[in-house]
N, C-alpha and C positions, 0 to 999 in steps of 0.2 A: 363228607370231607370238610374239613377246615384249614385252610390252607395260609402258613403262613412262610416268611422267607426262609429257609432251611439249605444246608448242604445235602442230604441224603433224605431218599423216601422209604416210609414206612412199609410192613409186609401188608397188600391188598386185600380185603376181607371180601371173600366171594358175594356175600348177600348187600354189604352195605359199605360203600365208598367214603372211610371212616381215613383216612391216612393224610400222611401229609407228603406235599407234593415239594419236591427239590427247584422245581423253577416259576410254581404259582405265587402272590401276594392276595390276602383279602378275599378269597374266594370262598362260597362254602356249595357246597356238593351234599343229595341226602338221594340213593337210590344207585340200583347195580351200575358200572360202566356211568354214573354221571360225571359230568365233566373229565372223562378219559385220563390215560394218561400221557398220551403223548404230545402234550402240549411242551410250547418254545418259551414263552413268555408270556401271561395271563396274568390280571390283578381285576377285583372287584366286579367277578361273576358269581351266578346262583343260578345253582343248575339239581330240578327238585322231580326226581321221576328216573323210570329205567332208560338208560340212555341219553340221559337231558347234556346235550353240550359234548357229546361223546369223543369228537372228533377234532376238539378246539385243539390250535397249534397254539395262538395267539387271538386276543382279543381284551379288550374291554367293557365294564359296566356291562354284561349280557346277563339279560334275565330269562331262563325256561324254565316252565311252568308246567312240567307233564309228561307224560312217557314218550321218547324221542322227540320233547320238542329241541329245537334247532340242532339236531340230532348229527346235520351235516356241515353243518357252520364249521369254518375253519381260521381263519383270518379277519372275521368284520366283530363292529363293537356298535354297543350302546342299541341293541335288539334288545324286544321285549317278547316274548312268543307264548300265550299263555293257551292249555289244551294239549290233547295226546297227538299229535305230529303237528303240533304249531310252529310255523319258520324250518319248518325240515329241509322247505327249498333253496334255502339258502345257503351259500359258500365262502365268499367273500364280501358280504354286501352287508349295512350297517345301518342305523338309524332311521330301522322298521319297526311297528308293534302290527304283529299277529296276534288275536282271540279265536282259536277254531280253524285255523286256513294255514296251508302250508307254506304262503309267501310265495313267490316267484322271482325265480336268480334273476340278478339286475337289477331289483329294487332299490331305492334310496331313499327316504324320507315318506315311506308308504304306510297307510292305514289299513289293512286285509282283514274281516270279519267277516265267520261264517266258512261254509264248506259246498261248494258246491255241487246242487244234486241232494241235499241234507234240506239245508235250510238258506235262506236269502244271503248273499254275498254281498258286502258293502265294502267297496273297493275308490278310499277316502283320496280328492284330487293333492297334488303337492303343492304349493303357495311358494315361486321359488323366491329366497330371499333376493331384497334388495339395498345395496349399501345407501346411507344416506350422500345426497349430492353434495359433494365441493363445489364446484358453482352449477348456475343452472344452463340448459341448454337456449342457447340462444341466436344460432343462426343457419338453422336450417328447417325445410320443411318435410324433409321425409325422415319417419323416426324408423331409427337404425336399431338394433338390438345393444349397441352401446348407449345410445339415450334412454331406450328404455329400461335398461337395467338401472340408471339411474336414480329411478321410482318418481325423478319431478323433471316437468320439462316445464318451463316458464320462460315467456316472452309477451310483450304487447305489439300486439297487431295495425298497423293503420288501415289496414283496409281487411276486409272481407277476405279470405283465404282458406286453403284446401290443404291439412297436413294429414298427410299420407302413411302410414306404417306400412314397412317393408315386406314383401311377399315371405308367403311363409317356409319357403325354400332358403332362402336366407337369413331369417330369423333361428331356425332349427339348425343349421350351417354354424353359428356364429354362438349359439348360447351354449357352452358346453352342456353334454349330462342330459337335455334335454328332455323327457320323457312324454308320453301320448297320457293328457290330462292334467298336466304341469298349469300353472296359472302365474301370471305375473298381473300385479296391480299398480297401477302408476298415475300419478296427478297429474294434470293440464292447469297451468295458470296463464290465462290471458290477461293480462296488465303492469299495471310498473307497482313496483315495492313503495308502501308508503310508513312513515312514522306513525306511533301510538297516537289517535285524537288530530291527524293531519284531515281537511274538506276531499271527499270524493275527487280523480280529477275530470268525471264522465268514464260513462260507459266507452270499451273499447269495441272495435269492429269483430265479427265473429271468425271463431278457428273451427271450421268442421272436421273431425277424425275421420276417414276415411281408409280403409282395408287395402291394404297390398294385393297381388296374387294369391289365391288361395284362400283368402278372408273374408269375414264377415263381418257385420256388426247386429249387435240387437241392442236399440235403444235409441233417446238423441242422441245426435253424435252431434252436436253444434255446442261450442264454448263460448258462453259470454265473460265471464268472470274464472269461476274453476269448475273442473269436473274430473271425478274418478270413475277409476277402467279398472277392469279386469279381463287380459288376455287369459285364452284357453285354447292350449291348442289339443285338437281332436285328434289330428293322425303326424305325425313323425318321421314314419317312416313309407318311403313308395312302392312298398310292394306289399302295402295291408292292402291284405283281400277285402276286409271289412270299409273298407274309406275309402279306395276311390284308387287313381294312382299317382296321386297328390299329397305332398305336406299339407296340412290345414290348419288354421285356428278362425274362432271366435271371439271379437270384442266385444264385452257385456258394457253398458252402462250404468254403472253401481249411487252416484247422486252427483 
């Protein structure tokens, strides 16, 4: 199929999805039932195998790569699924790449490689973005999930002090979308902002990060100057049988 703006669709050719579609743009389709036809509104999909895309209503950018890959996708965009049921499990969920795996509904910004039971599954964490800061945080000592979204907290300390981040009941509460394996990375600056080529003003007193309920840490957690984190949270949800029956995360110390 090539699919460009049109009033009317062509007659279907049983073996090979050659026609043009009444409500696609920029599409192309090459295998039986690829890219279906009862799509609503669709531009800039490719869909290469028996079934690939079968079932699109709507979507964008979606790439399948195989027989019934994203076979069940209905509504999400900007998937890649390459392999014979790559992203099959998906319905309305968007900006995954599948190689060999059938994806899992709910997905958002996931990396799934492999099949399990076949060969090894590498099932890639999500880095969740962070806006750059308008100003920095500066007066408080428990980091909330609004600070840390923020990706920089910065203050100078006079003394010696304990900043704390939120339990992870609250952290998972407060960040939408959340997912179990999600990561956020965020700076610690302890000191005051200086000019290009301005003298040191001394060292300042230490910030040690410290874990909420539910938390850990692995690494220093003491700030002289700066340091980078990367949050990980392990469970999400409290009724994973596998984790406990707790929200959780992990602070890693990265430099």
């Amino acid at each position: 199929m090539i699919s460009e703006d049109c009033e009317n669709a062509d007659n279907k050719n049983d073996h090979l999805s050659t026609f043009m579609h009444p409500y696609g743009s920029h599409s192309t389709a090459l295998g039986v039932d690829a890219l279906g036809v009862t799509a609503i509104k669709f531009s800039d999909n490719t869909a290469i195998g028996r079934h690939a895309l079968d079932r699109c209503m709507s979507g964008i950018g979606n790439y399948a790569g195989g027989c019934r890959a994203l076979e069940s996708l209905e509504h999400g965009s900007h998937n890649i699924s390459v392999g014979s049921g790559a992203g099959s499990g998906y319905v309305n969920d968007s900006h995954n790449i599948c190689i060999g795996h059938p994806g899992i509904k709910g997905d958002k910004g996931r990396v799934r490689l492999g099949t399990r039971g076949v060969n090894n599954v590498i099932d890639m964490p999500r880095i969740i973005e962070t806006p750059l800061p308008t100003t920095p945080l500066l007066d408080t000592c428990t980091i909330t999930a609004e600070g840390l979204m923020t990706g920089l907290i910065h203050r100078k300390v006079n003394a010696d002090s304990t900043w704390r981040l939120d339990s992870a009941d609250a952290l998972v509460n407060d960040i939408a979308g959340v997912q179990k394996k999600d990561s956020i990375c965020f700076t610690i600056i302890n000191g005051e902002e200086q000019s290009v080529g301005a003298e040191p003003q001394g060292e300042s007193s230490c910030i040690t990060i410290a874990a909420g309920t539910g938390g850990s840490t692995v690494g220093n957690m003491v700030v002289m100057g700066s340091g980078q984190f990367m949050l990980q949270f392990t469970s999400v949800a409290a009724d994973d049988a596998n984790e406990g029956d707790h929200k959780q995360y992990v602070v890693y110390r990265m430099a």
